[in-house]
N, C-alpha and C positions, 0 to 999 in steps of 0.2 A: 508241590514237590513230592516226589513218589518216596519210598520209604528206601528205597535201590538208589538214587540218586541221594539221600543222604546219610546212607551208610558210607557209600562213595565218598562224600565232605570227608565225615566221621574218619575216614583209612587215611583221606591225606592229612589232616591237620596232625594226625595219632604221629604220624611219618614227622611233620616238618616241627613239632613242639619238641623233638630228642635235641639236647648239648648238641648229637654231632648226626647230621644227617647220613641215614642208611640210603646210598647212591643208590643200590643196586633198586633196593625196594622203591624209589622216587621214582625209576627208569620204570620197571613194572607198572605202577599207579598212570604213571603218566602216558606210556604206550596205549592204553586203551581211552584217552580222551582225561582233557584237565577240566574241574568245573573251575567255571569263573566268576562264580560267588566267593564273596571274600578277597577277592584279589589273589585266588589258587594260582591262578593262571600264571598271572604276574610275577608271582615271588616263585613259583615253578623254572618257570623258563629261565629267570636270572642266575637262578643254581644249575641246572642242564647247559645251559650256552657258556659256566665256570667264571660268572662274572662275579657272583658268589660263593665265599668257600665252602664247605661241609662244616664248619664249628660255627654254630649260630652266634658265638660271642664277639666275634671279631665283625658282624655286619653293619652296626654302626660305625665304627672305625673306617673299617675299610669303604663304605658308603661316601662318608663325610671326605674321605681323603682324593676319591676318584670323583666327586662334584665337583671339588674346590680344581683339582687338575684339568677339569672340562672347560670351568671358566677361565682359568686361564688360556687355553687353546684359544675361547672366543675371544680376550682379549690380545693377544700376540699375533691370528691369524684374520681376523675379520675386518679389526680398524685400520683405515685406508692410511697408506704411507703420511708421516710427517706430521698429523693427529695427534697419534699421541704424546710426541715431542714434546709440538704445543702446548698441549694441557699439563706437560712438567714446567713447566717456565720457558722454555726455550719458543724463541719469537719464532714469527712464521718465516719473517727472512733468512735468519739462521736457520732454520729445516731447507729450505728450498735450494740455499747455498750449496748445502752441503748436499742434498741429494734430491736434484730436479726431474721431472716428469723426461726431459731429451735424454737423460745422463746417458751414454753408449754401455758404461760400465753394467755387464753381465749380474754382479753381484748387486746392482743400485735393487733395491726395493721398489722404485717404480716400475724399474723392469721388470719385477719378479710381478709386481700388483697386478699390467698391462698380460700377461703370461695365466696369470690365474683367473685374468677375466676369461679368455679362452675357454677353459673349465668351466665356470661358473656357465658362461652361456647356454651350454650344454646339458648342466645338471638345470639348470632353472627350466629349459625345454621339457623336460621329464619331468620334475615333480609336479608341475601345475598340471600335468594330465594323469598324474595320481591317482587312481578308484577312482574311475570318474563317476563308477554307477554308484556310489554313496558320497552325501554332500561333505562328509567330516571333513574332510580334509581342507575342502575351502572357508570352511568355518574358523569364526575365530578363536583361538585356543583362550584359556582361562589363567594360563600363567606365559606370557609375554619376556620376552628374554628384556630386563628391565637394565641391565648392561648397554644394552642395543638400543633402544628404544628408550631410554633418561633421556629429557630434554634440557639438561643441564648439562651431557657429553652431545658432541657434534660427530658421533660414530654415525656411520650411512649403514643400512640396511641394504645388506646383498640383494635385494629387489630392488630397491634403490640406484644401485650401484647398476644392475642388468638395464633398467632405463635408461641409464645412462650413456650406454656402450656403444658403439656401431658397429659390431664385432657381426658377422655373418654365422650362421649353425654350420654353413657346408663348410666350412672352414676349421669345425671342431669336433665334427660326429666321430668317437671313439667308440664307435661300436662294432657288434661281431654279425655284420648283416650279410656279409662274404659266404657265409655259412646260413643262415636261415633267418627268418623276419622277427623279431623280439616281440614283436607284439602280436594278441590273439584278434581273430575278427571279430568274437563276439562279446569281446570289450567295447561300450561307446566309445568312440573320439572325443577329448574335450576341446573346450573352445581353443582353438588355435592363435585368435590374438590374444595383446594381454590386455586387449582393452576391452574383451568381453567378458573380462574376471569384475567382480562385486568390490568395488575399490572400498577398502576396511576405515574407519577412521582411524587419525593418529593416535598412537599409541598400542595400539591393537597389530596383531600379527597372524597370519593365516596359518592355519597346522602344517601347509606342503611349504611353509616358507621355515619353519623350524626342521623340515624333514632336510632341507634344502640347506641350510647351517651345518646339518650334520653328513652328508656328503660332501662340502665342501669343505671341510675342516680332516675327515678320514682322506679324499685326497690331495690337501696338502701334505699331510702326517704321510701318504703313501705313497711317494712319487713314480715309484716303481711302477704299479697297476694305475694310480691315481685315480681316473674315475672312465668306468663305462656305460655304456647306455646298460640299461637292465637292475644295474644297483638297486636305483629306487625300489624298484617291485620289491628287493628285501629289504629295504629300512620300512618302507609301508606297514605291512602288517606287524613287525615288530612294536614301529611308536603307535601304531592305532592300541596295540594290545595295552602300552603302558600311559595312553595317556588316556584311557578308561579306566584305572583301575581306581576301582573305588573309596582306597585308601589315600585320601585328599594328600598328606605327606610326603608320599609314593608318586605322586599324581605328579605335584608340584614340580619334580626329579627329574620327567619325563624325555627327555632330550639327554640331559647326560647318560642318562642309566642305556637306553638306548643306543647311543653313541657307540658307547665300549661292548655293548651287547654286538650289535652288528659288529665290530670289528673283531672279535672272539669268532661270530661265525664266518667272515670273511675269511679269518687265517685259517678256518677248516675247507671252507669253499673258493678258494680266490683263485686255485688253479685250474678252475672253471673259463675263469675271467681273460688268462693270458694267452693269448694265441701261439708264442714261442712254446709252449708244452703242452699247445692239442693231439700228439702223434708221439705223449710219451705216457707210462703206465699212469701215471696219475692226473691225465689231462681229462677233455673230456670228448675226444674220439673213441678212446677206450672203454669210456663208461658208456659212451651210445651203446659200441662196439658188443658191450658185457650186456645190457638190454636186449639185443636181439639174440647172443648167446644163450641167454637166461629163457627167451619165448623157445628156443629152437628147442631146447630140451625140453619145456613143460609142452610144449603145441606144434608140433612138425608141419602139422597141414597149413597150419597161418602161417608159420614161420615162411613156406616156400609159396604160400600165396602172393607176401609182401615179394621176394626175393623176386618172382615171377613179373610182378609190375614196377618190378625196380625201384621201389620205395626204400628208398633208404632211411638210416635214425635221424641221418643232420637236417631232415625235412620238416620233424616233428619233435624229438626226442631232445635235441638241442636247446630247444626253448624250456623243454618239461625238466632238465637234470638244472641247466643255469639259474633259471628263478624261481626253482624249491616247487613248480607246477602254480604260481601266483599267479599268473595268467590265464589256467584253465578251469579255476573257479572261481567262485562270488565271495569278497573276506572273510566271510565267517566259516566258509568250508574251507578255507585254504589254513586258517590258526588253529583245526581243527585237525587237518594233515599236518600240520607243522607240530602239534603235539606229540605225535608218535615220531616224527623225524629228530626231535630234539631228543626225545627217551631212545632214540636207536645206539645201545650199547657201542653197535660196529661205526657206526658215525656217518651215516647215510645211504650204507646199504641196501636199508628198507629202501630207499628211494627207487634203488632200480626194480626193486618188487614192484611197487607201486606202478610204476610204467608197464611193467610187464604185464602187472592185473589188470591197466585200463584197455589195454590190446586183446589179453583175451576174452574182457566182457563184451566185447562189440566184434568179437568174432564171428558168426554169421552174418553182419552187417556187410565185416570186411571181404568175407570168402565170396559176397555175391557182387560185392561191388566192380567197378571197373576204375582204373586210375585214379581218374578226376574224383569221383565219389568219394575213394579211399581217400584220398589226401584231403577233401573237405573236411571227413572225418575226421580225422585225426587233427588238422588245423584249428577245426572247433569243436572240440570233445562234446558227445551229445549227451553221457549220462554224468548228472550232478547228483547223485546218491554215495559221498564220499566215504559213508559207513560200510558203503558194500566194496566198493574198491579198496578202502583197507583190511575188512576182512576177506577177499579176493588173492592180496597181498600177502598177510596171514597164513593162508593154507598153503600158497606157492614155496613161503618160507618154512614151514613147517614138514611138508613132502622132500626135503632136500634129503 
């Protein structure tokens, strides 16, 4: 470890040991990259994302009180109608009486169950092809929601539950594909059955099936948005970050702390998500919109190159402002961008730097290219040197 890299420790830890956390300075440290010895990282991003307050004294508290509030979600949203009745005393005929799988009634719980299978189908499609190019995710995790998985309760596992279904995908895709392709090409594909997934033994639970708990619990809580194709890519790199971290304690968390983590950055990004406010200031036409704004001022000759071949932003840009760019690199350069994006004072402004710098580093690329070329380019971004496109970012922000 170089003597710069822990001096660097040395600044954060001097920052996060104060009574009351100095924000502004955490945003500095952490703009230029978090290290992730120690669990920097980790306790970084939960105070930037506000899931954490600034008075270190209330973190236990406040911790202990949002786990216990997550378990309850898993138990109010997860266990299959009439279950839990049961397991209070009440017999299984008395549940079924009162509210059977045909019931017409709108408000029946079965109905509501049959309704959120929908959902579920959809988010279970996405997370099992998760980072496909790192195995974590089908690995099995070290702490097991033991709620779920006691073989003393008769709760089914939302994997379980997807087996079950005969529900169809075409029937549930809530995605924004109308607009451009969510996914990159130079992602693998994962296996497409679920019978070429590594069937885990009982008791044990795969990380994209805990990711898969926690989209489905954000959209029941959010029925508004509920859930769209894309989510995943940002719960991904969040629970990879907190179910590494090296503070076993922390570690154990990993799913709740999570949880509320993405939903903090959802209410700053969700208007991303909703198509009724693509075409208004805050949607994200505009922020394409403000991307190409942003190139025309720094780069005039790219600027009317794109314009020239009719390349629009919903072609590329689309995908790069929705899923924070988790599609256009390998995880560990993307919670690497995601460090400076969470220290972004303005709240993701840098983002459309970032876009703007990936456009003018592949600028001679793009001035010789012809259509087809461009758009390959841009669909598969070819430079992965994420230090240089944030310093790239940097001086566009800085020339203002």
């Amino acid at each position: 470890m170089s003597s710069l890299h822990k001096s660097r420790i040395a600044d954060f830890q001097e920052v996060l040991k104060e009574p009351t956390i100095a924000l502004e300075k955490l945003q500095e440290l952490s703009f230029s990259g978090i290290p992730c010895e120690g669990g920097l990282r980790c306790l970084c991003w939960k105070i930037l994302l506000n899931y954490l307050p600034l008075e270190r004294a209330s973190w236990t508290s406040i911790l202990a009180k949002q786990r216990e509030l997550y378990s309850q979600f898993l138990r109010e949203m997860i266990i299959q109608p009439g279950i839990a009745k049961a397991n209070m005393g009440v017999s299984r005929e008395d549940v079924t009486f009162e509210d059977h799988p045909l019931n017409p009634n709108p408000d029946s719980r079965w109905n509501t169950y049959f309704r959120d299978n929908e959902v579920l189908l959809q988010i279970d499609k996405d997370v099992r092809r998760l980072c496909p190019d790192i195995s974590f995710f089908q690995r099995a995790t070290e702490y097991p929601c033991l709620l779920i998985l006691d073989p003393q309760n008769e709760f089914e596992t939302l994997r379980k539950r997807v087996e079950q279904t005969t529900l169809k995908s075409q029937t549930v895709a809530r995605n924004r594909s109308g607009v451009t392709n969510m996914c990159s090409p130079h992602k693998n594909n994962a296996p497409s059955s679920l019978n070429e997934y590594e069937v885990l033994p009982n008791g044990c639970e795969a990380h994209w099936e805990v990711v898969e708990r926690i989209l489905f619990i954000y959209a029941k809580l959010n029925p508004g948005i509920a859930y769209v194709q894309g989510m995943n890519e940002i719960v991904g790199p969040l629970y990879y970050t907190f179910a590494t971290d090296p503070n076993s304690e922390w570690k154990e968390h990993a799913e709740a702390d999570t949880f509320f983590c993405f939903t903090n950055l959802m209410a700053e990004i969700r208007d991303n998500f909703i198509k009724s406010l693509d075409d208004s200031q805050c949607g994200i036409t505009y922020k394409m919109e403000k991307v190409y704004s942003t190139l025309k001022d720094k780069d005039m000759e790219l600027y009317l190159k794109l314009q020239e071949q009719n390349i629009k932003p919903q072609f590329f840009a689309f995908r790069w402002l929705t899923l924070l760019l988790s599609q256009e690199f390998l995880l560990p350069d993307v919670i690497r961008i995601w460090d400076s994006l969470f220290a972004d004072a303005s709240r993701f402004d840098f983002l459309l730097l970032v876009c703007c710098a990936m456009l003018v580093l592949i600028r001679e690329q793009l001035l010789e290219g012809d259509f087809t070329v461009n758009m390959r380019l841009l669909q598969d971004y070819p430079i992965t040197d994420v230090c240089q496109i944030l310093q790239k970012a940097k001086e566009l922000q800085d020339s203002k």
